[in-house]
N, CA, C and O of each residue as an XYZ file, in Angstrom:
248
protein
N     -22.004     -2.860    -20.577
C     -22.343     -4.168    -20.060
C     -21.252     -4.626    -19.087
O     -20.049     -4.683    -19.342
N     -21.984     -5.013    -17.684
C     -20.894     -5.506    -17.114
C     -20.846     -6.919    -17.081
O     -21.840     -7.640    -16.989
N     -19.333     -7.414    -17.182
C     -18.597     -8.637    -17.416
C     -18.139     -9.241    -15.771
O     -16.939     -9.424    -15.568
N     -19.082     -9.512    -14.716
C     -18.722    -10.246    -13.841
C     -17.630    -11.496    -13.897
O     -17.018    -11.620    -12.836
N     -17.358    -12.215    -14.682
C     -16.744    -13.427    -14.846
C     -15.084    -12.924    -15.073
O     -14.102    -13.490    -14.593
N     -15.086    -11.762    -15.900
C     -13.920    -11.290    -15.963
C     -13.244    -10.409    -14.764
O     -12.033    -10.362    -14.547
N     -14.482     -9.563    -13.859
C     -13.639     -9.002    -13.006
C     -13.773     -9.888    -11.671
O     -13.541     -9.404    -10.564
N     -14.122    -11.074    -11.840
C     -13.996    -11.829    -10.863
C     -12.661    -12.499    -11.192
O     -12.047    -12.807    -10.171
N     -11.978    -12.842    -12.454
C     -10.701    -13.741    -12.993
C      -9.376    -12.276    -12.387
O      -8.407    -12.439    -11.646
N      -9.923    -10.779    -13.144
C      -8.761    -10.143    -13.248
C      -8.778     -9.512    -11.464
O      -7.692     -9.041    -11.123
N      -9.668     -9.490    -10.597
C      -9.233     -9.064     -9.539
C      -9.423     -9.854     -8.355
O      -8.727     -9.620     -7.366
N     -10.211    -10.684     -8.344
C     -10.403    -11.662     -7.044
C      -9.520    -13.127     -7.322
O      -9.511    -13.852     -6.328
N      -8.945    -13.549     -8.251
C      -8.495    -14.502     -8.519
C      -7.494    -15.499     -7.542
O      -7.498    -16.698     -7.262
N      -6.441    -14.058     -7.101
C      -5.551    -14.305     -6.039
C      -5.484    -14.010     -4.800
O      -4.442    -14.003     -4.145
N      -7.084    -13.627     -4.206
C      -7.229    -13.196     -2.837
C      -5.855    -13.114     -2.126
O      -5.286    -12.022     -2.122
N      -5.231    -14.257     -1.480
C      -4.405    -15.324     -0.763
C      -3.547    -14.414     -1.025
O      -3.689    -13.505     -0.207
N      -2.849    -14.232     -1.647
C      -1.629    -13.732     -2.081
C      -1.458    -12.496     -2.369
O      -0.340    -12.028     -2.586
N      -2.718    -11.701     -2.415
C      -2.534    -10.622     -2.952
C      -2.648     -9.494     -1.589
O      -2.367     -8.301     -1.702
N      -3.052    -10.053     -0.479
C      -3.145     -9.921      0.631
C      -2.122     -9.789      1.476
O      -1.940     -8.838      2.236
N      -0.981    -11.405      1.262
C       0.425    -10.733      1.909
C       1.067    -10.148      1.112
O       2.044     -9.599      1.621
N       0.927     -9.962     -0.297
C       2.255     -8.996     -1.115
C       1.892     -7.681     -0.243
O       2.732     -6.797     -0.073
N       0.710     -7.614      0.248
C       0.281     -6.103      0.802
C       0.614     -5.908      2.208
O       0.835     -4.781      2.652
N       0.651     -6.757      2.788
C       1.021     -6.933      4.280
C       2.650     -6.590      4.418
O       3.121     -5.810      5.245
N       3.414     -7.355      3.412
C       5.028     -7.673      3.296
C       5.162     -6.126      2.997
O       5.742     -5.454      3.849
N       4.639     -5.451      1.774
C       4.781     -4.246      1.412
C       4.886     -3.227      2.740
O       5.946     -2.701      3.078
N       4.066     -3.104      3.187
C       3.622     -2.364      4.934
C       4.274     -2.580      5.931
O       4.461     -1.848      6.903
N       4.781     -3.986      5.638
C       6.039     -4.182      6.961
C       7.268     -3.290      6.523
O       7.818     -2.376      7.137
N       7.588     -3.932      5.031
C       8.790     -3.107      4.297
C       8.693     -1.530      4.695
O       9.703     -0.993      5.150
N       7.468     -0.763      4.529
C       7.397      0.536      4.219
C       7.624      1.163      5.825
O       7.201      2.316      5.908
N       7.852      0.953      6.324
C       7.502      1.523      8.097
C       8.850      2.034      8.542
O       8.950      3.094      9.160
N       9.815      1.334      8.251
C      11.400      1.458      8.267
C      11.852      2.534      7.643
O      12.455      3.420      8.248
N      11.619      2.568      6.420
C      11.677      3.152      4.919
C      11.388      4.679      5.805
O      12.145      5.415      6.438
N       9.822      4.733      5.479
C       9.262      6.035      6.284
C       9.611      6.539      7.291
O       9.378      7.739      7.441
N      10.266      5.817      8.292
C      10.859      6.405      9.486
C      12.278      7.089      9.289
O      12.616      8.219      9.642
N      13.052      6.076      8.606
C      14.452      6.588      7.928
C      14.528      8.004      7.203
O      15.430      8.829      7.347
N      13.097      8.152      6.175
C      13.372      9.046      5.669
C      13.170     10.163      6.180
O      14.002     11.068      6.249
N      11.557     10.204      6.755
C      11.471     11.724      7.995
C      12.376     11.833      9.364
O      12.014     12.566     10.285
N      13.827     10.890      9.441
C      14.462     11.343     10.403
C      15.476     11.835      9.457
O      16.223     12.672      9.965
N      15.670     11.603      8.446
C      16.784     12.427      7.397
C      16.616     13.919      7.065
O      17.422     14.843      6.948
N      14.310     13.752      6.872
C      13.985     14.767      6.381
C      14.326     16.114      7.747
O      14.391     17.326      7.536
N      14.452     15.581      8.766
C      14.141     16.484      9.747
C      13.014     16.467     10.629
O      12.992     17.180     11.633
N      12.074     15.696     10.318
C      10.756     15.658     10.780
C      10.179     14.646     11.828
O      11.072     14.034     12.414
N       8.971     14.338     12.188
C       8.484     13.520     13.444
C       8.702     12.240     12.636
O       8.818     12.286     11.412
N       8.746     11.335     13.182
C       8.673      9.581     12.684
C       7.396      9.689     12.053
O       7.154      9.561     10.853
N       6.485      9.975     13.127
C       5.072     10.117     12.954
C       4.601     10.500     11.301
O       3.997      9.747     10.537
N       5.094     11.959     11.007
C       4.857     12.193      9.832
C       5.173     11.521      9.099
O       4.329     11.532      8.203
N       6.279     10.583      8.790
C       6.790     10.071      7.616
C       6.017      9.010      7.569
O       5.683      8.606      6.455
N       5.513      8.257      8.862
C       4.657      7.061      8.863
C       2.928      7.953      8.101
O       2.355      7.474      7.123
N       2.585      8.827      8.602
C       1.281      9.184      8.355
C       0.569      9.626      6.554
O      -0.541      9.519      6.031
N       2.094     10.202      6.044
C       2.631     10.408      5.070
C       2.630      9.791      3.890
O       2.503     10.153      2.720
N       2.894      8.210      4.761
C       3.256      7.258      3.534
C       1.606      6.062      3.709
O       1.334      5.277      2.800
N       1.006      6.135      4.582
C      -0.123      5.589      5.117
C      -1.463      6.458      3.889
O      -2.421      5.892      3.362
N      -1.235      7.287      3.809
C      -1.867      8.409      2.851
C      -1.874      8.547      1.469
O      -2.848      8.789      0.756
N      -0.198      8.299      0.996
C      -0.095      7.839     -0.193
C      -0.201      6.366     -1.015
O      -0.377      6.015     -2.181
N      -0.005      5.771      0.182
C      -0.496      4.370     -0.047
C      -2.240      4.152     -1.049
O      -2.671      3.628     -2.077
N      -2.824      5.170      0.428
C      -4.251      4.600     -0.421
C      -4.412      6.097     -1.317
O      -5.528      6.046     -1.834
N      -3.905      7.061     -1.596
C      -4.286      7.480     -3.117
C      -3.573      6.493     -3.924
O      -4.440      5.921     -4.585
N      -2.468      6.029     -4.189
C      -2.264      5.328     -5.268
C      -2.850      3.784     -5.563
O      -2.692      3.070     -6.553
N      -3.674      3.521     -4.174
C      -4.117      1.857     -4.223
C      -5.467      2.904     -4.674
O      -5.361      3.031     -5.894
N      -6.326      3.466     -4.332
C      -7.326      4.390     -5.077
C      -7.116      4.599     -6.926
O      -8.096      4.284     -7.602
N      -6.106      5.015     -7.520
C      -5.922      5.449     -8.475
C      -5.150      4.794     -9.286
O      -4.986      5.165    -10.448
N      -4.468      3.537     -8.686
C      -3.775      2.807     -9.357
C      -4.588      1.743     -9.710
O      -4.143      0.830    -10.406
């Protein structure tokens, strides 16, 4: 049985906000990713494409 009322409380509740924690996250991560594939040796590109990828398996699976 599905419980609309609840997955409307446990996931739509905080649209607003849950929107820039994700935005802030993506600004944060771009730096991060670039830093690290110029450490790793590699294109900027990859480290950006890399982390763009793992983002949505774990927003997928998390």
């Amino acid at each position: 049985m599905l419980n609309t009322s609840a997955i409307k409380r446990d996931w739509l509740s905080n649209i607003r906000a849950d929107i820039l924690a994700g935005i802030v996250v993506a600004l944060a991560l771009i730096p991060e990713a670039i830093g690290f594939s110029i450490i790793a040796g590699v294109d900027p590109r990859v480290g950006l494409y890399a982390s763009v990828a793992i983002a949505m398996v774990i927003a997928f699976t998390g």
